[in-house]
N, C-alpha and C positions, 0 to 999 in steps of 0.2 A: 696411850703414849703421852697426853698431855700431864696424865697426872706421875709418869716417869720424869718428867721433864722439870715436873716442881721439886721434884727431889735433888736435882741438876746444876751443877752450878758453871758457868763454861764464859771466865773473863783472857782477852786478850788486850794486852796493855802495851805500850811503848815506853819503855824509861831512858832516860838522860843523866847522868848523873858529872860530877867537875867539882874540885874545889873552885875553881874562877866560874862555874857555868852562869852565865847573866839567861832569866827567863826571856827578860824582853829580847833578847840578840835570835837567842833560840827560836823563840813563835816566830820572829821577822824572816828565816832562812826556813823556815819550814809550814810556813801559811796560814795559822792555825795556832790558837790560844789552847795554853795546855789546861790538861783536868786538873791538872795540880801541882804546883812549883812554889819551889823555898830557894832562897841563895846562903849560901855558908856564911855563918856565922847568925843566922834569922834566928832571934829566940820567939819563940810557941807554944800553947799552951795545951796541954793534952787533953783527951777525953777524961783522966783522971782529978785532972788540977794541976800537974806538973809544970813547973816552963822549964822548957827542954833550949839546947839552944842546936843548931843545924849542922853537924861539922861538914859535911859535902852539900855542895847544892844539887837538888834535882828538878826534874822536869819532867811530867808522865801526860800522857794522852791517851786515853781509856776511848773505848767502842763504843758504849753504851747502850749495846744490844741486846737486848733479851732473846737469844737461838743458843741452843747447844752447839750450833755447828759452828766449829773452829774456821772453816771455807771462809762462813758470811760473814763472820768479824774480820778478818783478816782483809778482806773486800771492803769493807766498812773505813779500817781503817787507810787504806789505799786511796779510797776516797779523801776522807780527810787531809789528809797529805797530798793530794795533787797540785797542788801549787808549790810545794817544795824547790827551792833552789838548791840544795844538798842533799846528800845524804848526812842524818843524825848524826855518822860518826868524825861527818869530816867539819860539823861547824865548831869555833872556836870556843873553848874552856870546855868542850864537851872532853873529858878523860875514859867516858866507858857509854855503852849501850847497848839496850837489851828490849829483846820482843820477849816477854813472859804469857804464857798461854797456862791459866790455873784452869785445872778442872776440880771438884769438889763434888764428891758424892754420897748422898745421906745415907748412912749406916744401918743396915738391919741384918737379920739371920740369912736372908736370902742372897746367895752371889749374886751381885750386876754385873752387866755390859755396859762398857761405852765406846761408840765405834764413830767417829770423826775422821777426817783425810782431809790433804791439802791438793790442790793440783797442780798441775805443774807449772801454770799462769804465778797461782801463789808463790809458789816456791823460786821463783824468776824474780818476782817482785821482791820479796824478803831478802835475796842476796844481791839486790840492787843496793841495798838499804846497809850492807858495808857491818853489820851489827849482830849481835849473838843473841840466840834462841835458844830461851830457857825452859823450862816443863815444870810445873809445881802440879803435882795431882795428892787431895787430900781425899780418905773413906773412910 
């Protein structure tokens, strides 16, 4: 199983996204300094050389878990958030938000499985959270 697992890839992330979204307002309402935040109009410089400049701002708080299990991120990030004064969608310049759950699985001749579940705790807590849940699955 361990070495299914390196072939595995299983991120659950939080995004924020606002033309007006302020990082700092957001971490303030929500307890917890995000994995990564730009505000609109923030120019950047890409992994290529590029300066890009931001047209929406966002705001993303990552798990940072190494488990395939979608459960124990989602618990992870519950944790993180429990000092939350709002829910994401209701603090100010916030115009959208999103729990995306990427799974990514390494490619070979042989069909995979990947068998993941949420429970009903999770699924309670996520629509506390006022916010849409996205699926990216790459193979």
């Amino acid at each position: 199983m361990e070495e299914e697992a390196d072939k595995l890839v299983v991120d659950v992330v939080l995004y924020l996204y606002g033309t007006s979204l302020d990082p700092v307002t957001v971490s303030a309402n929500l307890g917890v300094e995000a994995s990564k935040a730009r505000i609109s109009g923030e120019k950047w410089v890409t992994s290529s050389g590029k300066t890009v400049t931001t047209k929406t701002g966002f705001w993303s708080l990552e798990t940072d878990r190494k488990t395939p299990s979608i459960s124990a991120q989602v618990q992870t990030l519950k944790e993180k958030l429990k000092f939350a004064r709002d829910p994401p969608s209701a603090i100010p310049g916030v115009d959208r938000a999103e729990l995306n759950i990427f799974v990514a699985m390494q490619s070979s001749d042989e069909p995979k499985t990947y068998t993941s579940s949420l429970t009903a705790d999770d699924l309670l807590w996520l629509s506390s959270l006022r916010i849409s849940l996205t699926f990216d699955l790459a193979y």
